[in-house]
C-alpha positions in Angstrom: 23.2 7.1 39.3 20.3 9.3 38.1 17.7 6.3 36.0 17.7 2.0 36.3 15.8 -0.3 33.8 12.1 -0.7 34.3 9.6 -2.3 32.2 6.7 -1.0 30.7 3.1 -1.6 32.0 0.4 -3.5 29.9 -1.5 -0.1 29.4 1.5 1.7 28.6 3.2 -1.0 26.3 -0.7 -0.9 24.4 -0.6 3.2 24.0 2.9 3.3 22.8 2.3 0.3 20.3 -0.3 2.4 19.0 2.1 4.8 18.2 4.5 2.9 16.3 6.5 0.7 19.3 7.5 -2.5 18.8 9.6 -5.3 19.9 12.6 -5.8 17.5 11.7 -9.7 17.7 8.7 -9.3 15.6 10.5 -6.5 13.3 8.7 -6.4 9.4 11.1 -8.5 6.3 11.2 -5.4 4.7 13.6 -3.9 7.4 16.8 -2.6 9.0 19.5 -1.5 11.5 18.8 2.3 11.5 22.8 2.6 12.5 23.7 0.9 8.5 21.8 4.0 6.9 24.6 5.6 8.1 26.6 3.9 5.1 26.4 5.8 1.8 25.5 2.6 -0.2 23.2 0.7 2.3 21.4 4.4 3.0 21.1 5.1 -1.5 20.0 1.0 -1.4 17.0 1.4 0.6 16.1 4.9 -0.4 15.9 3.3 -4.3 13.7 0.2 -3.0 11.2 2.8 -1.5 11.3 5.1 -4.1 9.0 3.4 -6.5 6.7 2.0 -3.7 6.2 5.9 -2.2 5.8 7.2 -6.0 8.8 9.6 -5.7 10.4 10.8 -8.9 13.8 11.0 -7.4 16.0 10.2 -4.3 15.3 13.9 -3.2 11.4 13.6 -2.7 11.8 10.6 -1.0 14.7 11.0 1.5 11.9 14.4 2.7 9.1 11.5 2.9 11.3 8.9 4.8 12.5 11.0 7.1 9.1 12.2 8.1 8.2 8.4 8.9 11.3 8.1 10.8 10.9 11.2 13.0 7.4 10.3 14.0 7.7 6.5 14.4 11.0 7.3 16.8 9.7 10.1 18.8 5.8 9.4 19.2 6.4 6.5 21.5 9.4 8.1 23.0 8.1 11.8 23.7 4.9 10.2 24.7 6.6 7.7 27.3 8.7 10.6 28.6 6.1 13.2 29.1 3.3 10.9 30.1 4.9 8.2 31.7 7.8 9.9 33.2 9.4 6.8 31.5 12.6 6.7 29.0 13.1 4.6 25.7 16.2 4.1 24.2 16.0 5.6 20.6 19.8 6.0 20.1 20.5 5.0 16.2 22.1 1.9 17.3 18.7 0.8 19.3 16.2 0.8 16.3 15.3 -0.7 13.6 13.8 0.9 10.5 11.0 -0.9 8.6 9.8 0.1 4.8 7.0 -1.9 3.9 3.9 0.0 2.0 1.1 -0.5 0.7 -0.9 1.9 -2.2 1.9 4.1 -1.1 1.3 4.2 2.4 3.7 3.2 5.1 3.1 0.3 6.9 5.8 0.3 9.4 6.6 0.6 13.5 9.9 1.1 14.9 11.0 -2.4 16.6 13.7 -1.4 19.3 16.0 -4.0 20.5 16.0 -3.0 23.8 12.5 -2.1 25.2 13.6 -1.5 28.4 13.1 2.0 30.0 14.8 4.2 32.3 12.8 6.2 35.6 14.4 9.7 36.7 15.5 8.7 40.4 17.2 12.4 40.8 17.2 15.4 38.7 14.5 14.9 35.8 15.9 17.5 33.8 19.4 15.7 33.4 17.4 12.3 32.8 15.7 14.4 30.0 18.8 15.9 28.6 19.7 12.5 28.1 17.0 10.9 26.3 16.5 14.4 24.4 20.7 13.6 23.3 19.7 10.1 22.2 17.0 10.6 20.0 18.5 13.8 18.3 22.0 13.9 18.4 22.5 10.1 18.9 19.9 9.6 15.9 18.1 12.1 14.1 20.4 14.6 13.7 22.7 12.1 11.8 20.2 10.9 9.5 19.3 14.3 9.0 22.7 15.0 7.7 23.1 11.9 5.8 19.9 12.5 3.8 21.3 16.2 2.9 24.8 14.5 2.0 23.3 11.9 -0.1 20.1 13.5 -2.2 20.9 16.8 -1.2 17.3 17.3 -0.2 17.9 20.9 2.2 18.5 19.9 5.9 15.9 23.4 6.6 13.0 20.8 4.9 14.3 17.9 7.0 14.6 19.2 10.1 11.3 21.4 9.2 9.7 18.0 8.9 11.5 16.5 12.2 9.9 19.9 13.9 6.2 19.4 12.2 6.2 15.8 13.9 7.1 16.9 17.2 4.5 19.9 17.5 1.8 17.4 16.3 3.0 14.5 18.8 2.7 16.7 21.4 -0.5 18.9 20.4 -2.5 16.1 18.6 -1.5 13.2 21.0 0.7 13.9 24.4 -1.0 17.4 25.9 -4.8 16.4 25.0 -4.6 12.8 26.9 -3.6 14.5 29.8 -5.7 15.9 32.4 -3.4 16.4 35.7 -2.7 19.5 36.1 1.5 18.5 37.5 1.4 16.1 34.2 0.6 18.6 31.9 3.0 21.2 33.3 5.6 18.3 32.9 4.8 17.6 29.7 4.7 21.9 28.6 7.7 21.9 30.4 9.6 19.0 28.3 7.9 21.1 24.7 9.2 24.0 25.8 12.8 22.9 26.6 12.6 21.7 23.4 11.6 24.2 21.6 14.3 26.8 23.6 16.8 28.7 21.5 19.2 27.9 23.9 18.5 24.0 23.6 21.6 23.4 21.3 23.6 20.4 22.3 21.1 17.5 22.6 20.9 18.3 18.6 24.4 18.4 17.7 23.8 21.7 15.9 25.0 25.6 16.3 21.5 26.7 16.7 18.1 24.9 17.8 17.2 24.1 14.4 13.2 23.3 15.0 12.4 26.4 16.9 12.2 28.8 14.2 9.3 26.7 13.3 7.0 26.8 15.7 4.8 29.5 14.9 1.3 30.3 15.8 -1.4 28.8 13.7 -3.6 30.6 11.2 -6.7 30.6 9.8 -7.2 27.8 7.3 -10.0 27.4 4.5 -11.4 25.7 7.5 -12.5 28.3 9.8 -12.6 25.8 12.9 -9.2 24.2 11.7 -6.4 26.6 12.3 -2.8 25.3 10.6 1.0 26.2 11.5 2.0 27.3 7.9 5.2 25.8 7.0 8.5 27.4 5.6 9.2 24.9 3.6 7.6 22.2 1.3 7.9 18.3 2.0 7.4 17.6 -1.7 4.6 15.5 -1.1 2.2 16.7 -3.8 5.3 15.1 -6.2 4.7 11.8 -5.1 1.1 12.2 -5.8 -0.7 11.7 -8.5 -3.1 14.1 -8.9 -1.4 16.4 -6.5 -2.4 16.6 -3.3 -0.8 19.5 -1.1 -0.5 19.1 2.9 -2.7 21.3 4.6 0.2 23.5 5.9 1.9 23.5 2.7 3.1 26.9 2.2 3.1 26.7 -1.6 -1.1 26.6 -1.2 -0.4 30.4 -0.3 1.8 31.2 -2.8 -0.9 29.5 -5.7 -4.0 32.0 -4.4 -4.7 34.5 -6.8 
């Protein structure tokens, strides 16, 4: 028996709220079981609701864009309550629930989990990892990653590149700069770098670690105090934009310098 159920404290439950959490009882209408969008109809129902209300011109765009809410909204909370807390969610596809609402094309959703209890690591931390790490990927991620390529055929490389941008900025933006103990931030390095490894292969389900590649060190942006991780590949957000607006890390800025 490595973990058993705890609760979260008031504090806690408040910072991971902030970043998306919340209890499945007070889930959004516009909502549901992450598990059906594992079904080809339920998964091409909801992507045509949001379509319109995102500003996408096809199922391709917005698969890229949903699946950049969905990475951040299940791993913020999760990531954060692992590496700060040294506490475990359940984000296994079968524990959350996805909501859609938006408003002037902006999301207005949280992830409701049914269970909200969390796990402690009583023995080895690293196996205790290893199995949150397998829940939120393999268990969850990794699926609708493929499902979204299946379906719009939208390249898994920008999907997972889009999973990989949300981790680095959960960790760098959020988790590493509200620390200050020196033993929680070498926790929390330690849990980026394990899973950022090229050997970190199973808890995604894939043949290689497939956000590695794309962690790369940031350049020079227009902003000289503002350096940016270039992306390899584009989101397609300027398409559901109107008039375009590139992300800051776009690589297609590059290519339209003279």
């Amino acid at each position: 028996m490595h973990n058993e159920k705890h609760p979260l404290l008031g504090n806690e439950w408040e910072k991971l709220e902030e970043l998306g959490l919340r209890d499945s009882r007070c889930a959004a209408l516009l909502s549901v079981d992450t598990l059906t969008l594992l079904d080809d109809e339920t998964c091409l129902e909801v992507l045509r609701q949001i379509q319109p209300e995102i500003g996408a011109p096809d199922l391709k765009v917005t698969a890229s864009l949903v699946i950049k809410r969905i990475a951040f909204l299940t791993l913020a909370p999760m990531l954060y309550a692992m590496s700060c807390y040294n506490k475990g969610l359940d984000v296994s596809i079968e524990n959350c629930i996805f909501e859609y609402p938006l408003e002037n094309r902006l999301w207005r959703s949280k992830m409701p989990l049914k269970n909200i209890q969390v796990t402690v690591p009583l023995q080895t931390r690293d196996h205790w990892r290893q199995t949150l790490l397998t829940q939120a990927f393999q268990g969850n991620l990794s699926l609708l990653v493929t499902q979204l390529n299946k379906l719009t055929r939208v390249p898994s490389a920008v999907l997972w590149e889009n999973v990989a941008v949300r981790i680095f900025s959960i960790y760098e933006r959020w988790i590493l700069s509200d620390l200050s103990q020196p033993q929680q931030l070498m926790i929390a390095q330690s849990d980026l770098a394990y899973l950022l490894d090229k050997n970190t292969t199973e808890i995604y389900n894939t043949p290689a670690n497939p956000i590695a590649r794309y962690h790369t060190e940031p350049s020079m942006s227009e902003n000289p105090s503002k350096a940016v991780r270039v992306r390899r590949t584009c989101c397609y957000y300027y398409k559901a934009t109107e008039p375009m607006i590139f992300c800051r890390n776009c690589p297609l800025l590059r290519k339209r310098k003279p």
